[in-house]
Structures are given as C-alpha cells and as structure tokens.
C-alpha positions as CSV (number, residue, x, y, z in Angstrom):
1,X,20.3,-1.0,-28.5
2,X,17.4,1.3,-27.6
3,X,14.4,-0.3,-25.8
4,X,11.1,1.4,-25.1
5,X,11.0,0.5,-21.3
6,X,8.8,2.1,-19.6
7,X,4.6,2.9,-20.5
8,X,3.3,6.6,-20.6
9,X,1.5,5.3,-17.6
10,X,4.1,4.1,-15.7
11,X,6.0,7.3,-16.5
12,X,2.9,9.9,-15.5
13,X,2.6,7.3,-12.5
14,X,5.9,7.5,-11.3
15,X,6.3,11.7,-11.3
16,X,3.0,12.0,-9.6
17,X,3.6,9.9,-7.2
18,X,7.0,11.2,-6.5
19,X,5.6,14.7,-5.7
20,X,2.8,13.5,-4.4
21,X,5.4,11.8,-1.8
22,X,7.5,15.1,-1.2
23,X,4.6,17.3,-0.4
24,X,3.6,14.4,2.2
25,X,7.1,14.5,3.6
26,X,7.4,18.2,3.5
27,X,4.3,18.9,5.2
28,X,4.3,15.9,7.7
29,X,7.7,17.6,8.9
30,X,5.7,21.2,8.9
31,X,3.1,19.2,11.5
32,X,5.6,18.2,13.4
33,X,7.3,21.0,13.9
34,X,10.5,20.5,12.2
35,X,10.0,23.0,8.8
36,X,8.2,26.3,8.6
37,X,6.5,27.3,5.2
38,X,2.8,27.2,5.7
39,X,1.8,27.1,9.4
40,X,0.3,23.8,11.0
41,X,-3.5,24.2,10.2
42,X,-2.7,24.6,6.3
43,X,0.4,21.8,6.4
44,X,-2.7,19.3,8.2
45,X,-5.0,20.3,5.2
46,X,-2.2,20.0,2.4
47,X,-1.3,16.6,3.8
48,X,-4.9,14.8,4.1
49,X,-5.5,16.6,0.5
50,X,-2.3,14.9,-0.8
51,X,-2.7,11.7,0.8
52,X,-6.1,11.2,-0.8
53,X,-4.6,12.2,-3.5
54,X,-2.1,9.4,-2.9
55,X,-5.0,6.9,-1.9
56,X,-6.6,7.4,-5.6
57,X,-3.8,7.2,-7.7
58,X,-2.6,4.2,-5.9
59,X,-5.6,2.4,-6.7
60,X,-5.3,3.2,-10.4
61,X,-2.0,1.6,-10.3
62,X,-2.9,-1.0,-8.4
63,X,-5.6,-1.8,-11.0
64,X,-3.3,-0.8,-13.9
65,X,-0.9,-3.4,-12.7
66,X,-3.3,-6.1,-12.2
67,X,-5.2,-5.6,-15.6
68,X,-1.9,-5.4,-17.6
69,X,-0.3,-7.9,-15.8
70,X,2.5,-5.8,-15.1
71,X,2.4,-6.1,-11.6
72,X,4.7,-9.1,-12.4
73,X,7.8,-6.8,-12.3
74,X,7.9,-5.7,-8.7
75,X,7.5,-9.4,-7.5
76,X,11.0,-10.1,-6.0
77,X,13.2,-12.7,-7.2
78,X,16.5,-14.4,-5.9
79,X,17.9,-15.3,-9.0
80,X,20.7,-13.0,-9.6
81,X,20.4,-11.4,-6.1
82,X,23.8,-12.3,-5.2
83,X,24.8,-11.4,-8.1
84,X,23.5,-7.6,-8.5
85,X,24.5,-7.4,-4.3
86,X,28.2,-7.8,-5.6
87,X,27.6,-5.5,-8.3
88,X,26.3,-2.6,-6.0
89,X,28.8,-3.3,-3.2
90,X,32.1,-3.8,-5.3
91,X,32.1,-4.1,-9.3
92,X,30.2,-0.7,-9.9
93,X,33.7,0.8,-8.3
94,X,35.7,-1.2,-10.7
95,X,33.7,-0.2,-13.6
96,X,32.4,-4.1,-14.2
97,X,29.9,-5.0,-16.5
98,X,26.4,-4.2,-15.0
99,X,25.0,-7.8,-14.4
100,X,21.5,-7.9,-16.1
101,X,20.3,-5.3,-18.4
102,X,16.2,-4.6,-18.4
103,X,13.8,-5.4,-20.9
104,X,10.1,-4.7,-21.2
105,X,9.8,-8.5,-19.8
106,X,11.7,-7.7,-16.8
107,X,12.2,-4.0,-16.1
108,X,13.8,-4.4,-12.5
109,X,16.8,-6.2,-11.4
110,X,16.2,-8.5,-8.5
111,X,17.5,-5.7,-6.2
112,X,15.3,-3.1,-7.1
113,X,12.6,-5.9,-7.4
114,X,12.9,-6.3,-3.4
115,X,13.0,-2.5,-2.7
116,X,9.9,-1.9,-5.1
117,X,8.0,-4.6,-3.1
118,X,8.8,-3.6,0.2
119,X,7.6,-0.1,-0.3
120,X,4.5,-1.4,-2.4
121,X,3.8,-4.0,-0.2
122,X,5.0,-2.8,3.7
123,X,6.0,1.0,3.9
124,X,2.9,2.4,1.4
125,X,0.2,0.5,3.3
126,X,1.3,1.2,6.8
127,X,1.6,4.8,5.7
128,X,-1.9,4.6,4.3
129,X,-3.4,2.6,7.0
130,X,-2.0,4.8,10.1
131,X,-2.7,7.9,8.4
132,X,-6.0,6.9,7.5
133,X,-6.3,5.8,11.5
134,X,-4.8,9.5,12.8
135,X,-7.2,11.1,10.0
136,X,-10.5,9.0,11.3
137,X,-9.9,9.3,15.2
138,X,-11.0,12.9,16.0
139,X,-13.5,12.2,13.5
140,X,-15.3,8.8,14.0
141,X,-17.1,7.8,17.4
142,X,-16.0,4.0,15.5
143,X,-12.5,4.7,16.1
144,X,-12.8,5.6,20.3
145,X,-11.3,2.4,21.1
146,X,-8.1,3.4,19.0
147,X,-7.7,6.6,20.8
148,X,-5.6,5.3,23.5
149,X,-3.3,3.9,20.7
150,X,-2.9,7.3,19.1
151,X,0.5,8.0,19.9
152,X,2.2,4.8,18.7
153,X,0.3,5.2,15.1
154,X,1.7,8.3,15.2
155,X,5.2,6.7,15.8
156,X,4.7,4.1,13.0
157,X,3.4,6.6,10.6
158,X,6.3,8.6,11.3
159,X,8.5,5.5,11.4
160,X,7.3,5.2,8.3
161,X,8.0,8.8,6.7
162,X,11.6,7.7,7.8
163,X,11.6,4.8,5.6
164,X,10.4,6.5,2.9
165,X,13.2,9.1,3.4
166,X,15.8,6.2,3.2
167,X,13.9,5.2,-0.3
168,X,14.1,8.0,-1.8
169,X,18.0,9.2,-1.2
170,X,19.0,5.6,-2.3
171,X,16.9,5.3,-5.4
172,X,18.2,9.3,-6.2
173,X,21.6,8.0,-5.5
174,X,20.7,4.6,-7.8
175,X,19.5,6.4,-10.9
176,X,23.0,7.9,-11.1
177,X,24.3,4.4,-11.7
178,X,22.9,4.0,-15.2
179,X,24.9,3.3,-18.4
180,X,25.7,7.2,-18.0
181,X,24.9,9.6,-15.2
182,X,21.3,10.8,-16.5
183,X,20.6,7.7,-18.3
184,X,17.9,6.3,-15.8
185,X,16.0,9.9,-15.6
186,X,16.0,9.8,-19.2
187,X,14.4,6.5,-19.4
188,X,11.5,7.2,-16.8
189,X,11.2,10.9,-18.7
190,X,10.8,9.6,-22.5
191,X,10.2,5.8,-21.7
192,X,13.2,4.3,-23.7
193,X,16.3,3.3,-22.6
194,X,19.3,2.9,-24.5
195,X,21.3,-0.1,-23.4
196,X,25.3,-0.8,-24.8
C-alpha cells in the first residue's frame, strides 16, 4: 500500500536542516582545530551564519508544528516501546515482521518518537542556547558575568556537537532498515512510502 507520509514541508524541512547541521559540525571541528578547509576566522563566520540560519528555520518548524498540529508526532510514547526495542535489538536480524508500520496519524514509531524528542527538545536547545551564550560574550557588556563560565559552555556546546554526531550515524544507519535498503530516503525524498 502506498501512503503519502511525509508534507513538502516536512521534506524541504528535513534536508535543510540536515545540511544546515553538517556545515555546523564541519566547521565547529575547523574551530577547533580538528579539520582544515577554510581557516579559523572564515569557519567562525560560516558557523554563526549557519546557526542563524538554524535559529530561523527552527522557528518556522516550531510554528509549522504547532499550527498544524503535527507536532503531535515527535511526542514520545511507551506503547510499543518494548516492542520496537526487541525489534531493533533481535527480530530485524531474523528478518521478523517490523512491528508497527507509519501512517500520516502516526509517522514515528515509539523509538524514533523518543530520539526525535530528545534532540528537539534537549540536544537542539542546549546547542542553541550555548552557542548563542559563546556568540554574545565577547560581544555584550550583559553577558560579563558569564565570562568566567566560558569554558564549560564551550564543553557543553561541544558535548553537544557529540550528541549530535551519535544522532546522525544512528538515524543514517536506521534509514537502511526500511521495507528495502533506500526505502526510507525515498519516502523523505518524494513524501510517499510504500508499505507491504
């Protein structure tokens, strides 16, 4: 059965987002040091650029979500938690039958439901909120009181970058767990989903 999943917003949303996420990674490791490519004064431009860039776009989705209700799909759930944990852990290797198929009602498992929120809701806002903080130090008089602090926001911003590395090589290595191999891309590519 073929299902139109996913919304040409949701879709533009998603690829945007996703490079706007790898030019943050990429230059964040330029700062630090740890990549070459553009030199440190261009990589601390390209980053505050992108992560404005970030800011706004996030606050179109956030508002997108909220107006069309369909915030409703990343809030997590632990009906059928157990149930996709087996799944993932043991029955994808014996070729069982994937235990909930999505719909337009309810897009996300309860597994990716709990991932989605807690980069929404934890790793995206500390990201935002320190990098806003190491942005606004050597800028605002406002901020002197944080300066003592500026090395562990650095820490959790990097922390965070971590996190977000850990995200992304799971949900690359999840999207080749579809029906077949490139089924996933295809949904978030075209919007439908074809589902056995």
């Amino acid at each position: 059965m073929r299902i139109y999943l996913f919304k040409v917003y949701e879709r533009i949303w998603h690829w945007v987002q996703s490079a706007l996420v790898l030019v943050l990674l990429w230059t964040g490791w330029v700062i630090h040091g740890a990549w070459g490519g553009v030199g440190f004064s261009k990589a601390v431009a390209l980053h505050e650029a992108v992560g404005v860039g970030l800011l706004v776009l996030s606050a179109f989705t956030m508002f997108w979500h909220i107006t069309t209700g369909e915030g409703k799909q990343f809030i997590p759930r632990r009906r059928g938690l157990a149930d996709m944990i087996r799944f993932y852990t043991g029955g994808i290797f014996r070729d069982a039958p994937h235990p909930e198929s999505p719909s337009p009602e309810a897009k996300f498992n309860p597994l990716q439901r709990f991932a989605y929120f807690g980069l929404l809701v934890f790793i995206f806002p500390v990201q935002m909120a320190t990098g806003f903080l190491l942005w606004g130090l050597p800028r605002f008089d406002a901020f002197a009181g944080l300066r003592p602090h500026l090395g562990s926001m650095a820490l959790i911003h990097t922390a965070g970058a971590y996190g977000m590395m850990i995200f992304i090589l799971v949900h690359l290595y999840m999207i080749t767990t579809g029906r077949t191999l490139g089924a996933n891309v295809k949904a978030m590519w075209t919007g439908w989903s074809d589902e056995s």
